[in-house]
Structure formats: C-alpha cells, structure tokens
N, CA, C and O of each residue as an XYZ file, in Angstrom:
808
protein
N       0.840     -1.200      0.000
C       0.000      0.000      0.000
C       0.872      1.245      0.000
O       0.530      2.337     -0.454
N       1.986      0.964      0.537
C       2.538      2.429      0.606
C       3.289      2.522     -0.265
O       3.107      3.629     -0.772
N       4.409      1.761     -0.992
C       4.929      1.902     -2.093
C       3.978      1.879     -3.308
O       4.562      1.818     -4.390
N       2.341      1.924     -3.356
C       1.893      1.934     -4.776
C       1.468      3.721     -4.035
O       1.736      4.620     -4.832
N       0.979      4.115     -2.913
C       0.740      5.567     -2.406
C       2.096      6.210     -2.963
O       1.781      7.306     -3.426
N       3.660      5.969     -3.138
C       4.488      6.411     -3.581
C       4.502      6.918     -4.771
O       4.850      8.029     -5.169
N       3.964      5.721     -5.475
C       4.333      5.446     -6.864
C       3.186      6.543     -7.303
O       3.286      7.219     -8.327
N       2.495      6.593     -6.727
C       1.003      7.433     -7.388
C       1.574      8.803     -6.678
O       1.256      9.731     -7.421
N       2.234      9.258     -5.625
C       2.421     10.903     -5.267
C       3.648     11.459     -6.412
O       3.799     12.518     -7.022
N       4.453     10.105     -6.349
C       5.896     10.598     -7.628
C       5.302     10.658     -9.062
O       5.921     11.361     -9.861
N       4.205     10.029     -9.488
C       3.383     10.131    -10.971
C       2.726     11.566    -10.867
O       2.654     12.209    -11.915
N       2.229     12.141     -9.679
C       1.170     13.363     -9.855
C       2.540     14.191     -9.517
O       2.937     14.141    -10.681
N       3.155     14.619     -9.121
C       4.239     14.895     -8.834
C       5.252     15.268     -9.943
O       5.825     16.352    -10.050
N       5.372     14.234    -10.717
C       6.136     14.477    -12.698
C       4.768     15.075    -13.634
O       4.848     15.942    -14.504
N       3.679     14.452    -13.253
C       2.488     15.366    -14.041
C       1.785     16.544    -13.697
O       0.869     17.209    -14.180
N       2.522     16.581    -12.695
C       2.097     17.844    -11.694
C       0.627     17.954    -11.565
O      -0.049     18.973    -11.423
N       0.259     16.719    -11.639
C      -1.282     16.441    -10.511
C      -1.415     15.758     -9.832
O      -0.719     14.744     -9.877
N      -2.136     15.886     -9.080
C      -2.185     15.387     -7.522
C      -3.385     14.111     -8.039
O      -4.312     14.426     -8.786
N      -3.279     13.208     -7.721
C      -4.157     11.657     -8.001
C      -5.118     12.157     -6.662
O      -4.953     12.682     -5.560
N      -6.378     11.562     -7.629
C      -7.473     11.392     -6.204
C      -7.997     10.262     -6.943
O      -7.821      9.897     -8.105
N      -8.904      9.645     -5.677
C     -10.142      8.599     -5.416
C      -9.105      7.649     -5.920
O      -7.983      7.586     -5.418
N      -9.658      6.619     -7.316
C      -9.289      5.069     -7.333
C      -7.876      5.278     -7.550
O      -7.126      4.367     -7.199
N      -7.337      6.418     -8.115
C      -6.437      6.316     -8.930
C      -4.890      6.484     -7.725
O      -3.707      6.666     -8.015
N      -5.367      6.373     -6.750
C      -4.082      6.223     -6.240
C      -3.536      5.140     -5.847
O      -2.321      4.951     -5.796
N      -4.541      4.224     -5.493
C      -4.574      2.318     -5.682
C      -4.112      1.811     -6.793
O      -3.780      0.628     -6.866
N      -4.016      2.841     -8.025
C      -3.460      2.497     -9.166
C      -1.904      2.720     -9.512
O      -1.540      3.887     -9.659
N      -0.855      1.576     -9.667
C      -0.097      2.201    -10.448
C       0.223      2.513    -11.575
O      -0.598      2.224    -12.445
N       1.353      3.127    -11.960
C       1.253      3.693    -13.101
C       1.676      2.639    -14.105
O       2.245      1.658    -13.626
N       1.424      2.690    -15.921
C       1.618      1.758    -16.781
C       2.978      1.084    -16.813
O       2.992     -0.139    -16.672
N       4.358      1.869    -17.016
C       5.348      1.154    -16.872
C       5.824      0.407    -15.736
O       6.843     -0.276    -15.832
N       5.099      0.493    -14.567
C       5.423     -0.176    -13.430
C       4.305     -1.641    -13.426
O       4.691     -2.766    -13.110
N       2.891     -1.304    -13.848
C       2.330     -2.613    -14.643
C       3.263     -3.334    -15.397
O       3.641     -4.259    -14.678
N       3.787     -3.376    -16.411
C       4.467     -3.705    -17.449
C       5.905     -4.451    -17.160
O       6.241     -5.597    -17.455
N       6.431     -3.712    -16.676
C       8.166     -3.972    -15.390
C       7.389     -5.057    -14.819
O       7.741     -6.166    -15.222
N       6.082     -5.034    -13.694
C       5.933     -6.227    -13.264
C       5.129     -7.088    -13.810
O       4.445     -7.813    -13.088
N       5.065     -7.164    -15.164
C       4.526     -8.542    -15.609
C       5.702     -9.088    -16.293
O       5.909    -10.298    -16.210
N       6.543     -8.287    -16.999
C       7.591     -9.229    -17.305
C       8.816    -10.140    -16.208
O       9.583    -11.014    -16.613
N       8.718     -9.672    -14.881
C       9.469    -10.096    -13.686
C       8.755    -11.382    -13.660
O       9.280    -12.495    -13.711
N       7.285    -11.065    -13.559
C       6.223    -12.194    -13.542
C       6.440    -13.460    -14.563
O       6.120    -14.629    -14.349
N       6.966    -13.002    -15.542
C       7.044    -13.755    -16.761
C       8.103    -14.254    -16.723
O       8.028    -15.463    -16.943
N       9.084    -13.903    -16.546
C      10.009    -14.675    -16.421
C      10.900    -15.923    -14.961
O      11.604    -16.933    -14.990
N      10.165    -14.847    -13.663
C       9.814    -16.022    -12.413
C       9.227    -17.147    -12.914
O       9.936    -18.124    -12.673
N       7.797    -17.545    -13.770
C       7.394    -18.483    -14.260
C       7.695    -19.068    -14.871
O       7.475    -20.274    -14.758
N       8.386    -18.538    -15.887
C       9.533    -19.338    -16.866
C      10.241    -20.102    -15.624
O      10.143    -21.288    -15.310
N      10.659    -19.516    -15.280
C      12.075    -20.272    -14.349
C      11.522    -21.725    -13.496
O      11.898    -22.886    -13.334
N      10.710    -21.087    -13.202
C       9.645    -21.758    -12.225
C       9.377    -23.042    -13.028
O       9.759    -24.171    -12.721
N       8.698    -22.706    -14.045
C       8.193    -23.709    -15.279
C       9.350    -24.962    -15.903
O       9.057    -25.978    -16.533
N      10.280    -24.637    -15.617
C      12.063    -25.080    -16.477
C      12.486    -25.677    -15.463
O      12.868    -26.836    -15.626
N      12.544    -25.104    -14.175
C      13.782    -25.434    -13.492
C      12.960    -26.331    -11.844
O      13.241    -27.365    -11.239
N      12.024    -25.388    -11.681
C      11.711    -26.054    -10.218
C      10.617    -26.983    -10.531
O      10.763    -28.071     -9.974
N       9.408    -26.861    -11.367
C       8.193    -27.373    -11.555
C       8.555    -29.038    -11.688
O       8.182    -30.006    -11.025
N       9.539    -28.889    -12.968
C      10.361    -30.432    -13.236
C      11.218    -31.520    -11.844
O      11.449    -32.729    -11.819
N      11.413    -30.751    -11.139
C      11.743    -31.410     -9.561
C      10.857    -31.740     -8.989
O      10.647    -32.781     -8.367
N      10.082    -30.611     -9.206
C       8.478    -31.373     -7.898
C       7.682    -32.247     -8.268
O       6.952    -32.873     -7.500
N       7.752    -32.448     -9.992
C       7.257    -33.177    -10.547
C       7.641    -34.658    -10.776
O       6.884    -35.572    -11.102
N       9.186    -34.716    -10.502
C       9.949    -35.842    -10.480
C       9.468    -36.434     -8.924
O       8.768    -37.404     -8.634
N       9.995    -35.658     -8.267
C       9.736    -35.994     -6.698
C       8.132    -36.915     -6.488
O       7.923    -37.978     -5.905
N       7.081    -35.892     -7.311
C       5.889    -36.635     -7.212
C       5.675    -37.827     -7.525
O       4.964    -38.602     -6.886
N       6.515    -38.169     -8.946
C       6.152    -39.129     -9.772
C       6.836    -39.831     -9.196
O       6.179    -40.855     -9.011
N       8.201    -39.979     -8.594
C       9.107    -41.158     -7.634
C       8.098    -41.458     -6.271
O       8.045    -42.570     -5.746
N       7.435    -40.460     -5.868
C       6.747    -41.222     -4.535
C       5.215    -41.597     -5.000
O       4.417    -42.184     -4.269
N       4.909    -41.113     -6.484
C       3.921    -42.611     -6.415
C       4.092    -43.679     -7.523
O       3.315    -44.460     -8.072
N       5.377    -43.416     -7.632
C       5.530    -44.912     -8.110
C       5.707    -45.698     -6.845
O       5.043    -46.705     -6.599
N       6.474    -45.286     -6.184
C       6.411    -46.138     -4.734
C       5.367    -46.323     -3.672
O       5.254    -47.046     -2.682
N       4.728    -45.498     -4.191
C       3.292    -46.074     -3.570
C       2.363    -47.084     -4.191
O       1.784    -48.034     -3.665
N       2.359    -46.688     -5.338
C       2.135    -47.872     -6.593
C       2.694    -48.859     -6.356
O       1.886    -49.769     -6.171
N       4.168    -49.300     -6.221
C       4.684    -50.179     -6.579
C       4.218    -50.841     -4.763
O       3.644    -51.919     -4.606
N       4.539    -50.109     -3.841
C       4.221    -50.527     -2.335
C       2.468    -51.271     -2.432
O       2.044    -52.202     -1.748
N       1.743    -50.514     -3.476
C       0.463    -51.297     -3.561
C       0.360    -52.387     -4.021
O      -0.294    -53.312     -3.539
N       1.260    -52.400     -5.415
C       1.140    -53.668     -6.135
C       1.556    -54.872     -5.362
O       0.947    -55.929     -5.195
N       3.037    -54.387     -4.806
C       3.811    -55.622     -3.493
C       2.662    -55.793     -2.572
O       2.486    -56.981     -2.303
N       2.003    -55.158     -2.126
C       0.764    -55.790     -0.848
C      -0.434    -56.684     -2.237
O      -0.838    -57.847     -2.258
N      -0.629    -55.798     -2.999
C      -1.926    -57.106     -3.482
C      -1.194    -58.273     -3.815
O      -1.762    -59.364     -3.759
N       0.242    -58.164     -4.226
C       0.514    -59.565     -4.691
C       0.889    -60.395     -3.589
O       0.550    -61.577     -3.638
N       1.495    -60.001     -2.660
C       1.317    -60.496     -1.049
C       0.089    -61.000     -0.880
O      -0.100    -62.216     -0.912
N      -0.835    -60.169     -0.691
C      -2.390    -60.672     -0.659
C      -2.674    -61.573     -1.340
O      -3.159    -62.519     -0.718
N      -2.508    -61.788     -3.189
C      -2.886    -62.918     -3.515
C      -2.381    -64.047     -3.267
O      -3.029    -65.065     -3.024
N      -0.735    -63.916     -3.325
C      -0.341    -65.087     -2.929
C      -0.712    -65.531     -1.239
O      -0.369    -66.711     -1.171
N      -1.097    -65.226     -0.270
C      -1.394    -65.366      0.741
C      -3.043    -66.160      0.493
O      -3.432    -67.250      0.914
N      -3.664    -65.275     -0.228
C      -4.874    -66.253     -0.304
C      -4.832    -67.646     -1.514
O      -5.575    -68.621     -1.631
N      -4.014    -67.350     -2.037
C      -4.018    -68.872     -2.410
C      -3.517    -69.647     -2.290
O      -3.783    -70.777     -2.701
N      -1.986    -69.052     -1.257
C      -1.744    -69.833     -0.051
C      -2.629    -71.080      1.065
O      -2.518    -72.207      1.548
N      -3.341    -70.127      1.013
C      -4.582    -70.232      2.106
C      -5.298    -71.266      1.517
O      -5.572    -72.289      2.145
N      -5.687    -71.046      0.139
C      -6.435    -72.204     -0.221
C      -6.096    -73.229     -0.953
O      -6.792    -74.104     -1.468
N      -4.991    -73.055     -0.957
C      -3.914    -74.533     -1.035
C      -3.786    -75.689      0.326
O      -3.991    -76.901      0.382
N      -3.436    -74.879      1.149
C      -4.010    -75.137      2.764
C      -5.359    -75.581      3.060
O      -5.653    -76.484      3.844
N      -6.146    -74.883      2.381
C      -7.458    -75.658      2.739
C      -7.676    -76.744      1.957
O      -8.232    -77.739      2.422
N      -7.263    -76.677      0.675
C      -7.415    -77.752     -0.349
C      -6.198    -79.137      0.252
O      -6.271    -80.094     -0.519
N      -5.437    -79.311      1.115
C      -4.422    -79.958      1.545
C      -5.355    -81.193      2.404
O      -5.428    -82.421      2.455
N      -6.214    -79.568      3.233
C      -6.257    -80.420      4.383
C      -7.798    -81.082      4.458
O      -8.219    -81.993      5.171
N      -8.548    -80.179      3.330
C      -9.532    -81.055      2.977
C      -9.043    -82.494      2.123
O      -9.618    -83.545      2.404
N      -8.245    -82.484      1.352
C      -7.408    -84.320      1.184
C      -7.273    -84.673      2.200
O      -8.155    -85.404      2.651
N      -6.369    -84.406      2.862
C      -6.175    -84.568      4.128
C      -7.164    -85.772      4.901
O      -7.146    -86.979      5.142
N      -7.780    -84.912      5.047
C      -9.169    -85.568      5.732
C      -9.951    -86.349      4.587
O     -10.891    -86.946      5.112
N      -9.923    -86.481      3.734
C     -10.434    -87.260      3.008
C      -9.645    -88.475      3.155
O     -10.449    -89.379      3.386
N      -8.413    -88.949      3.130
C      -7.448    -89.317      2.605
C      -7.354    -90.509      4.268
O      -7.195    -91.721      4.412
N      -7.568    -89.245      5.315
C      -7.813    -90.564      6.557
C      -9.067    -91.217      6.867
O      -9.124    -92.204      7.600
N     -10.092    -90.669      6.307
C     -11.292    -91.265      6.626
C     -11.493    -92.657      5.640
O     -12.097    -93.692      5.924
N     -10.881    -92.358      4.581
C     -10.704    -93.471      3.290
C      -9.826    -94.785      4.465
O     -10.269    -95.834      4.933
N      -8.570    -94.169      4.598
C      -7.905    -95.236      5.216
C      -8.726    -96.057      6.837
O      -8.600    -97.228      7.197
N      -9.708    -94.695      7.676
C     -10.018    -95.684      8.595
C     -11.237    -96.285      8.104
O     -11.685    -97.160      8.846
N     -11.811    -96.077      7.180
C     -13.033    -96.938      6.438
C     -12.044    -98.185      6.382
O     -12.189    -99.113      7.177
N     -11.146    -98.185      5.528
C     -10.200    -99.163      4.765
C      -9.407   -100.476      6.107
O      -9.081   -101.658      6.000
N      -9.363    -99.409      7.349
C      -8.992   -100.270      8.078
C     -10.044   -101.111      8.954
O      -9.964   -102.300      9.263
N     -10.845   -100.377      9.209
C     -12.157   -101.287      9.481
C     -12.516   -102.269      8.843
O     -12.722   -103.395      9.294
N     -12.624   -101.869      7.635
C     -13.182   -103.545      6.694
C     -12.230   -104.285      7.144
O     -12.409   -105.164      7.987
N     -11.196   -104.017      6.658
C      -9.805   -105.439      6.708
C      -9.667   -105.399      8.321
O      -9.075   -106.382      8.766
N     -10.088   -104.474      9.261
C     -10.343   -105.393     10.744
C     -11.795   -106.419     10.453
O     -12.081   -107.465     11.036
N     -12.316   -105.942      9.705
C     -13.883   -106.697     10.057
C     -13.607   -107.941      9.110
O     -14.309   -108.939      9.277
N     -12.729   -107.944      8.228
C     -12.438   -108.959      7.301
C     -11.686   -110.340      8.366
O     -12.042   -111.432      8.807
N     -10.770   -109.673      8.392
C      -9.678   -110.549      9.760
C     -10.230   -110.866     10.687
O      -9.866   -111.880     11.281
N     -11.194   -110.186     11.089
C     -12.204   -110.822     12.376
C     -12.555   -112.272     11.780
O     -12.258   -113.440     12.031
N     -13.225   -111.679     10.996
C     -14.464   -112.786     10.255
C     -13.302   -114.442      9.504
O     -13.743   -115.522      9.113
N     -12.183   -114.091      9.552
C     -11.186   -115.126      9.190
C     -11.075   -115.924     10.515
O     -11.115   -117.082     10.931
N     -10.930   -114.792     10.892
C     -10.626   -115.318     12.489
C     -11.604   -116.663     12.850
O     -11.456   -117.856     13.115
N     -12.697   -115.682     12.686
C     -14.176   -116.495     13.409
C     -13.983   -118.033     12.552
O     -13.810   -119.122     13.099
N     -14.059   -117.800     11.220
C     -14.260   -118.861     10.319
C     -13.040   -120.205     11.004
O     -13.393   -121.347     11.299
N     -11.873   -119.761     11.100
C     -10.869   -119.832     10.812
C     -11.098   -121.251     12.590
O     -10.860   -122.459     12.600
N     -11.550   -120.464     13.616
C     -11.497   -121.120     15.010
C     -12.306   -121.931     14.483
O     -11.773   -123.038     14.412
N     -13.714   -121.922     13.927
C     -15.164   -122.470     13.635
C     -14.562   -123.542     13.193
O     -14.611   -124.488     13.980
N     -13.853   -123.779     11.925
C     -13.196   -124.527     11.510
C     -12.369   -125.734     12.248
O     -12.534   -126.954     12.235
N     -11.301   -124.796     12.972
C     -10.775   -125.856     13.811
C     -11.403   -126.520     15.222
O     -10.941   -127.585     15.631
N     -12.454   -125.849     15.924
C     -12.993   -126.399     16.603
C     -13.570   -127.375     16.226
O     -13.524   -128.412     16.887
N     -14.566   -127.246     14.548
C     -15.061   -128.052     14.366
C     -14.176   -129.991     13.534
O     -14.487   -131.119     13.149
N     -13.001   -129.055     13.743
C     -12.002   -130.015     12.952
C     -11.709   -131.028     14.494
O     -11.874   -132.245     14.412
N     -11.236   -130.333     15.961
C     -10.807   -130.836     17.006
C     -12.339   -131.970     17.516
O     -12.175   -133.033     18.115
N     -13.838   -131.381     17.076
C     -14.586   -132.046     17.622
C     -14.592   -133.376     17.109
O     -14.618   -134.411     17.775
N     -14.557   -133.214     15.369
C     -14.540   -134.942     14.782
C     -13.132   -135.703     15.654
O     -12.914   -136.758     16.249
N     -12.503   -134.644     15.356
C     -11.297   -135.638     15.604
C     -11.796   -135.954     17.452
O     -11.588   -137.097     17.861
N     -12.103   -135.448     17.939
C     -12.437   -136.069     19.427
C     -13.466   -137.028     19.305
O     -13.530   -137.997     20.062
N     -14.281   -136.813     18.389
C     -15.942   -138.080     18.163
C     -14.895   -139.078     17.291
O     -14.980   -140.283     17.527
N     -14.073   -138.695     16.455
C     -13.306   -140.029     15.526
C     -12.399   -141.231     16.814
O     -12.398   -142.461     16.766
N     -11.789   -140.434     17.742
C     -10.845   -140.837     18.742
C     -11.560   -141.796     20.061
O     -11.061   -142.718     20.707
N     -13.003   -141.122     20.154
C     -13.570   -141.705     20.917
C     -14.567   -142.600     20.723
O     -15.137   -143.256     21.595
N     -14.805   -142.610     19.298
C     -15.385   -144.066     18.570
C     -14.868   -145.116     18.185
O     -15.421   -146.174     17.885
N     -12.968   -144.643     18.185
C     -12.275   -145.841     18.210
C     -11.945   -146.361     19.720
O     -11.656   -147.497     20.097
N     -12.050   -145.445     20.278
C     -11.479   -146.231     21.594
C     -12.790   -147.193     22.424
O     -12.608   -148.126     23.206
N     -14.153   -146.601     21.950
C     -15.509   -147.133     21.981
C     -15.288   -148.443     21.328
O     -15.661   -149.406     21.997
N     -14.692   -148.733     20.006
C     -14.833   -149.976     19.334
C     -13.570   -150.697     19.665
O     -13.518   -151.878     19.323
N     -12.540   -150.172     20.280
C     -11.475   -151.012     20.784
C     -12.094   -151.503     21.978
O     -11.980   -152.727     22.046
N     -12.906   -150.834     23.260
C     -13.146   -151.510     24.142
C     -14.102   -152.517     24.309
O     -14.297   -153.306     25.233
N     -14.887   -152.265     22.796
C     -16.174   -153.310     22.819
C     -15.422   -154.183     22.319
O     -16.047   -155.228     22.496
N     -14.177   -154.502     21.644
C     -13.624   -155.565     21.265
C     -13.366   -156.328     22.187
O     -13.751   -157.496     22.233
N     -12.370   -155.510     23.426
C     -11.558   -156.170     24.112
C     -12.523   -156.573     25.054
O     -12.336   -157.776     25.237
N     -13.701   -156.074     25.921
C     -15.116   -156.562     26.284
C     -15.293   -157.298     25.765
O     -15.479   -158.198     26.584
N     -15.418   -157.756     24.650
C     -16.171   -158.933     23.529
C     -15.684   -160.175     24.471
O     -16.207   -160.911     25.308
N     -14.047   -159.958     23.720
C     -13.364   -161.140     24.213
C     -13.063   -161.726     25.947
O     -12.865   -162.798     26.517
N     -13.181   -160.250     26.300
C     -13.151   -161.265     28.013
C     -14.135   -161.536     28.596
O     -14.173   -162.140     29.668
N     -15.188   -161.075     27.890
C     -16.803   -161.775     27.829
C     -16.956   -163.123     27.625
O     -17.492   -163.931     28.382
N     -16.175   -163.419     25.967
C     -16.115   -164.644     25.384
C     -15.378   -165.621     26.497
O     -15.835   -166.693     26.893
N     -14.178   -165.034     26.898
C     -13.565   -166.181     27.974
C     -14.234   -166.368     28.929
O     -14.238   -167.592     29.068
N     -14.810   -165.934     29.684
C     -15.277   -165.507     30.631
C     -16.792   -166.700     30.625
O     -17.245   -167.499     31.445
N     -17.142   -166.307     29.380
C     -18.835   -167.247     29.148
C     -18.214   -169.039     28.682
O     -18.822   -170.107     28.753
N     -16.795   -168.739     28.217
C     -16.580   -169.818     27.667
C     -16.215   -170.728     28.617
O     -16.733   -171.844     28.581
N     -14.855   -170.262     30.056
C     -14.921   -170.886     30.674
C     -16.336   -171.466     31.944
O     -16.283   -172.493     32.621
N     -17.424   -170.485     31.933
C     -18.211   -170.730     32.840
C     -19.237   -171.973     31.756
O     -19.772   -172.894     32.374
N     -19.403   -171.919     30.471
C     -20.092   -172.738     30.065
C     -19.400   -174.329     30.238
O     -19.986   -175.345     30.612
N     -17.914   -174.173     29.823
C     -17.312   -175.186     30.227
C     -17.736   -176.073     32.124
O     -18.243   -177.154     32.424
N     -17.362   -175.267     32.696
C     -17.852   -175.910     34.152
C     -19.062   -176.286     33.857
O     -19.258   -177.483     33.649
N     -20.492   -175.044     33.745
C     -21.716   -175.845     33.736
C     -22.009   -177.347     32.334
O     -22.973   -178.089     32.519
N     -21.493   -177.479     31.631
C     -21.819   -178.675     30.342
C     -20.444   -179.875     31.384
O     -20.323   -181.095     31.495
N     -19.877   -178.993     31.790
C     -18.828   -180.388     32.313
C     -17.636   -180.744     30.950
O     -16.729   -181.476     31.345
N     -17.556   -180.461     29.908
C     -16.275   -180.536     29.156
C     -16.095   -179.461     28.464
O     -16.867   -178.502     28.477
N     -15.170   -179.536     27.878
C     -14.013   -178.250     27.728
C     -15.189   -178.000     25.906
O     -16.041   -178.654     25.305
N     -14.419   -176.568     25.723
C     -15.072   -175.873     24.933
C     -13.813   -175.351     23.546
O     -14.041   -174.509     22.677
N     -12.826   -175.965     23.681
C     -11.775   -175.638     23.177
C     -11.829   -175.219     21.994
O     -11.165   -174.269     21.578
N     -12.952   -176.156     21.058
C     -13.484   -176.058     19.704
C     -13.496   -174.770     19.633
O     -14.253   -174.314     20.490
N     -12.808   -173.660     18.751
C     -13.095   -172.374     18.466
C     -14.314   -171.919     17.757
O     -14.763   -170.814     18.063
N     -14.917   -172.642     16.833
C     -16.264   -172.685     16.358
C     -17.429   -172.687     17.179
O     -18.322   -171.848     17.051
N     -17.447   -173.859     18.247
C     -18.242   -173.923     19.454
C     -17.989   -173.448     20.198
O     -18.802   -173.400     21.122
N     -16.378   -172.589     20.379
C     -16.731   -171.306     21.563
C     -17.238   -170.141     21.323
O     -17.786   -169.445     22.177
N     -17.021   -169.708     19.588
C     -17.643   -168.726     19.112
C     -18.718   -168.468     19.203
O     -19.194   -167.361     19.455
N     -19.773   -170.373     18.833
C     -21.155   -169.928     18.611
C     -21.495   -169.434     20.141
O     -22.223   -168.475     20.401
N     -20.707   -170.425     21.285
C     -21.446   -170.304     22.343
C     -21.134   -168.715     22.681
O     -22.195   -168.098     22.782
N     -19.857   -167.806     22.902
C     -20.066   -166.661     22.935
C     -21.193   -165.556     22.239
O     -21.907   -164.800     22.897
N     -21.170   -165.640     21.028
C     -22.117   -165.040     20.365
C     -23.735   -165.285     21.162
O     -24.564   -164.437     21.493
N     -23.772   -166.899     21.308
C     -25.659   -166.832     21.809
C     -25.440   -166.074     22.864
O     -26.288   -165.190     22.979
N     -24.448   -166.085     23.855
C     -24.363   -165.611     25.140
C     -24.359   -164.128     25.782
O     -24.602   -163.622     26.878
N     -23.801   -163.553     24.019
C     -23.791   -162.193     23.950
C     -24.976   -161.844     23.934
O     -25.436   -161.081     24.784
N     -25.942   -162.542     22.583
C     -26.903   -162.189     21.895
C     -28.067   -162.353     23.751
O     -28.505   -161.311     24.240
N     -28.311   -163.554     24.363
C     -28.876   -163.246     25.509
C     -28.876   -162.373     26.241
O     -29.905   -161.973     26.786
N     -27.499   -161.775     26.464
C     -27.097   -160.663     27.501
C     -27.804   -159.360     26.588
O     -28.516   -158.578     27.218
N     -27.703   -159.247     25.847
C     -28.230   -158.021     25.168
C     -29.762   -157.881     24.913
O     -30.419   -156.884     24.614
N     -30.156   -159.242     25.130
C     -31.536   -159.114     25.558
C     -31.957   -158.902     26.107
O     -33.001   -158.261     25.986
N     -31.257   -159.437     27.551
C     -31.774   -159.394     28.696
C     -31.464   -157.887     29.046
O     -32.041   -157.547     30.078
N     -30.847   -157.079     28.570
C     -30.173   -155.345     29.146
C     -31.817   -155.022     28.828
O     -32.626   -154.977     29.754
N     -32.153   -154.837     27.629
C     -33.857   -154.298     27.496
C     -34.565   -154.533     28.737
O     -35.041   -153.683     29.489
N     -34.575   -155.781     28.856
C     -35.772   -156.328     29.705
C     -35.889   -155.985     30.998
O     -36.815   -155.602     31.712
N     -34.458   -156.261     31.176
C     -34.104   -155.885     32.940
C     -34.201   -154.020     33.000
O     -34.387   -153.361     34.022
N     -34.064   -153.628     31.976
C     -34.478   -152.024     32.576
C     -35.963   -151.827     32.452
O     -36.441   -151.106     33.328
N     -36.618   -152.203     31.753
C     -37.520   -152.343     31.686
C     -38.563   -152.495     32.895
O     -39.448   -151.754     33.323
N     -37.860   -154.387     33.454
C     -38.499   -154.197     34.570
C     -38.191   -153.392     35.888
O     -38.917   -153.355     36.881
N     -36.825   -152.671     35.694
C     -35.899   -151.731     36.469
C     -37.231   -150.857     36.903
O     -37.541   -150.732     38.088
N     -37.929   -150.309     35.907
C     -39.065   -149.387     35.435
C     -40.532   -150.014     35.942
O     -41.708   -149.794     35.654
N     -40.272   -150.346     36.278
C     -41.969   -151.271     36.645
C     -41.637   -152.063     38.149
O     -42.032   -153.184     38.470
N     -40.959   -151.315     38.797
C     -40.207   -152.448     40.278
C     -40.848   -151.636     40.996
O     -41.600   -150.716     40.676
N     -40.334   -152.230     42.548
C     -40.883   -151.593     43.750
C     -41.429   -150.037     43.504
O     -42.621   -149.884     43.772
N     -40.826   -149.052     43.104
C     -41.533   -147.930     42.748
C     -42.423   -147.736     42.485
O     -43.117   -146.917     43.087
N     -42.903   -148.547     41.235
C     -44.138   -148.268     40.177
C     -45.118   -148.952     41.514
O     -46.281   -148.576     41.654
N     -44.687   -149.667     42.163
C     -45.773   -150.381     42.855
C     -46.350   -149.331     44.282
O     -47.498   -149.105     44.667
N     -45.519   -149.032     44.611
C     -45.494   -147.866     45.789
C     -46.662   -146.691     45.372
O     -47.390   -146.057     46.136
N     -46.578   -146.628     43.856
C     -47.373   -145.322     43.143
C     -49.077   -146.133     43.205
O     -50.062   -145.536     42.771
C-alpha cells in the first residue's frame, strides 16, 4: 500500500497532478508492465527449473506407492491362495484318513471274520477228531469186552456142560448166543428196572 501511495504521489508529482479517489490504488503503466515481465520470467524459471523437480519428486513417490500397492496385493494374492492350497491340503487330508479308517475297518472286520471262520473250523475239525478218537477207543473196548466176555462165558459154560469148549467154532457160537442173551436181557431188565418196587409204591 505504501509503495503503490508512492508510486502514485511521484506520478502526480512528474504530471504535476495530484491523483485522487481510485487512482491512487493504481499504479502507473510502466510499473504494470516492469511487473509482468518479472512475472514472466519467475514463471519461466519456475516452469524449467523447479516445476520439473516437484514433478519428479511426485512421480518417484507414487511410483512407490504404486509399486508398495502392487507388493501388498501380490502379497495378498499369494497369501490367499496360499490359504487355499491349505485348505485344499487339508480337505485331502481328511479325506485321505477317513478313506484309510473306512479301509482299516473292513480289513479289521475282514480278519475278524477269518478269524471267526478260521477257530469255527478248527474247533469243528478238534470235535470230529475227538468223536473219531472216541469211537475208536468205543470200538477197541467193545472188542476187548467182547473177548473177556467170550472167555469168561466160555470158561463158565465149560464148568456148567462139564467138558471143555476148546473147539473155536463152538466157543464162538457159544459166545455169540451168550452175547446175543445178555443183550436181551439189558432191554428187559431195565424195563423191569421201570416197573419195580416204585411203580408199585405209586
């Protein structure tokens, strides 16, 4: 304000009039002029020399912000498909043991069932062989019974007839009838075993 109040008392002053109202807010044309070319050429300078720095400066910090963005999304993606590599793992994963304890169950339930078959088998193998063992020892003792039956009937028939029985034919037959009686008489005598003092008591 006070150097354009200057500039306007030194103009009325060389024109030898005194400035009133707007015109002292005004300066004069060559001092317009002086300062637009100062103007013009600060901007130049400005335009050339500094604008191109701030402009570099800008463009280096967002490329690095750019580039700081791009490094996080690609972080990010690879993280999520990280992630769902991980999930895809461990869903096999779990597929992969439930398969095997299915898998081990059967072949336990398989091996059981061998098992079972397997005892079934030999128990039923140990029972013949115990009914085979004890039907021979059944027919060895009815043998050896037979015969000390046979002596036994042969010498007592001998005493009761009064001579010897030596004849093997006639000790045979006589064993055999003697058998064949005794085996009659087993019926009968249980029989009447069954019909004795008891039955009579009733």
């Amino acid at each position: 304000m006070t150097a354009l109040a200057d500039a306007a008392l030194t103009l009325a002053a060389e024109t030898g009039e005194e400035p009133a109202g707007i015109d002292l807010f005004l300066p004069a044309g060559y001092d317009i002029l002086w300062s637009a070319v100062v103007l013009v050429i600060i901007a130049v300078v400005f335009y050339k020399a500094v604008l191109p720095k701030f402009q570099a400066v800008l463009d280096e910090r967002t490329a690095k912000i750019e580039g700081g963005l791009a490094k996080a999304e690609s972080a990010q993606a690879e993280a999520a498909a990280a992630l769902a590599e991980y999930h895809q793992q461990l869903q096999e994963a779990r597929t992969e043991a439930a398969k095997i304890r299915e898998e081990a169950r059967a072949e336990g339930s398989a091996i059981v069932s061998d098992l079972r078959a397997k005892a079934s088998d030999d128990a039923a193998r140990i029972v013949e062989t115990a009914h085979r063992q004890i039907e021979a020892e059944r027919q060895q003792a009815a043998v050896s019974l037979r015969n000390d039956v046979g002596l036994l009937a042969t010498e007592l028939a001998s005493k009761i007839v009064g001579e010897s029985l030596a004849d093997s034919a006639r000790q045979s037959r006589v064993v055999d009838r003697f058998l064949d009686e005794l085996e009659a008489a087993g019926p009968a005598a249980a029989s009447a075993a069954g019909t004795g003092p008891g039955t009579e008591e009733r």
